[in-house]
VOGU-3710 file (C-alpha; in Angstrom, 3 decimals, decimal comma):
1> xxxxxxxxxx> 10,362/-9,119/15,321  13,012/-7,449/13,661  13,449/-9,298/10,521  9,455/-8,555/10,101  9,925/-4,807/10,624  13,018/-5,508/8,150  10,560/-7,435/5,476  8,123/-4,603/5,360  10,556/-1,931/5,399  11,427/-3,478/2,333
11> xxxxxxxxxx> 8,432/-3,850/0,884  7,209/-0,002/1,628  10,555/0,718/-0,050  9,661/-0,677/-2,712  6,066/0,339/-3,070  7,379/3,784/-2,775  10,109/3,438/-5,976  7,145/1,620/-7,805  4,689/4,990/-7,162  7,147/7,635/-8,056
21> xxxxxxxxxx> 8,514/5,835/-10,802  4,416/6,071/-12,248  3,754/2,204/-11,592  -0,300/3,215/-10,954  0,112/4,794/-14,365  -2,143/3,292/-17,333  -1,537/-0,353/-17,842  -0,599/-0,698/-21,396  -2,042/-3,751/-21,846  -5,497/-2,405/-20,270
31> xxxxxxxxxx> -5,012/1,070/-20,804  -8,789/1,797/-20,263  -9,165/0,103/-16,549  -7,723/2,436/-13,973  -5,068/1,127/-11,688  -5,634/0,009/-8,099  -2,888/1,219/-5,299  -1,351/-1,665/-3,270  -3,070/-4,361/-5,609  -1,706/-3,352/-9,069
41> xxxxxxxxxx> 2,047/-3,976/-7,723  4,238/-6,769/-6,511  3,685/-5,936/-2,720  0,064/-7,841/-3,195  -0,457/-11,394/-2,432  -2,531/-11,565/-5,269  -0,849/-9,739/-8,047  -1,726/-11,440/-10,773  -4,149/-13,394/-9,481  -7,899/-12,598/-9,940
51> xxxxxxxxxx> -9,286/-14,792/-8,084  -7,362/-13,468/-5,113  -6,736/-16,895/-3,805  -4,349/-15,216/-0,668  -6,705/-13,622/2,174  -5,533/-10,146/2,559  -5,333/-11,338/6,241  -2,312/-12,377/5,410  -0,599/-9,207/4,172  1,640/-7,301/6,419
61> xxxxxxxxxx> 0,071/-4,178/5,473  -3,490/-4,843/7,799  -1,500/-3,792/10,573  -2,067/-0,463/9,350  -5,780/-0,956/8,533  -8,205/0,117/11,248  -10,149/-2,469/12,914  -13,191/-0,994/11,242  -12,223/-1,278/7,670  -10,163/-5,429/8,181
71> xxxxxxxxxx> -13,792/-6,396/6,547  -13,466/-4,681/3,644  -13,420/-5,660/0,398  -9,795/-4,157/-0,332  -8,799/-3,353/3,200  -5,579/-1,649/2,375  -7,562/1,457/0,453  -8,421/1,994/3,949  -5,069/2,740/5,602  -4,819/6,159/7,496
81> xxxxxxxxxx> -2,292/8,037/5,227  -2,327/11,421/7,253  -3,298/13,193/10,001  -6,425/13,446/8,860  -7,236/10,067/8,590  -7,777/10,084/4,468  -7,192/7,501/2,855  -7,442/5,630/-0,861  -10,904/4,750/-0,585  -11,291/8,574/-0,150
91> xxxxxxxxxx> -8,808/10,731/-2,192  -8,992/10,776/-5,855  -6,085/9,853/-7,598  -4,252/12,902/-7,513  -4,616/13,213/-3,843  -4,515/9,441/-3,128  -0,706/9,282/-5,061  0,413/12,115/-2,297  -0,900/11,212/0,383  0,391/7,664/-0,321
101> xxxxxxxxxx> 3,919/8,670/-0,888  4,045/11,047/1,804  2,493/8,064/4,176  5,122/5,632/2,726  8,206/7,952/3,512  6,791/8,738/6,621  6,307/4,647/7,342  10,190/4,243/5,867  11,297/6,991/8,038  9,740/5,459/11,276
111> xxxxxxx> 10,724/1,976/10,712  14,415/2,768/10,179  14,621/4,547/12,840  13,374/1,323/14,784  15,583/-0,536/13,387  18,861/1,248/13,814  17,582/1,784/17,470
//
């Protein structure tokens, strides 16, 4: 269980550098599509890949997705990022980018303290 917990550790680490160093920024090669959090970066299965051949199943982020929302079309827009239960699907950008890295340091914080338990 640990080297899970390690794994997405990791990966929230890096989602957060990739936010706050503007990753959800313009594309430059599509500068006129908007960026989507979680599947515009290297922490999605399918990065890359449009036809999203990787069921999102398989991501270690639906543990954080409410039963609820597992059906959705991009489940991980619907993670709980505060207390008040907003999430991407929700926020606008703005609000979505703060919420997100406030959620992600928050997830860091948690997990390391697991881990070093």
């Amino acid at each position: 269980m640990s080297e899970e917990k390690r794994e997405l550790l990791a990966k929230l680490k890096f989602e957060l550098a990739f936010v706050e160093d503007g990753g959800y920024g313009r594309s430059v090669r599509t500068p006129h599509e908007a960026t989507s959090v979680f599947q515009d970066s290297l922490t999605c299965l399918n990065f890359g890949d449009p036809l999203r051949t990787h069921p999102c199943a398989e991501c270690s982020l639906m543990q954080y997705v409410p039963e609820s929302s597992k059906g959705e079309d991009v489940p991980c827009h619907h993670i709980p990022l505060d207390e008040k239960s907003r999430t991407i699907a929700t926020l606008d950008a703005g609000e979505g980018e703060a919420a997100l890295k406030w959620w992600l340091g928050h997830e860091i914080t948690r997990l390391e303290g697991e881990l070093a338990a």
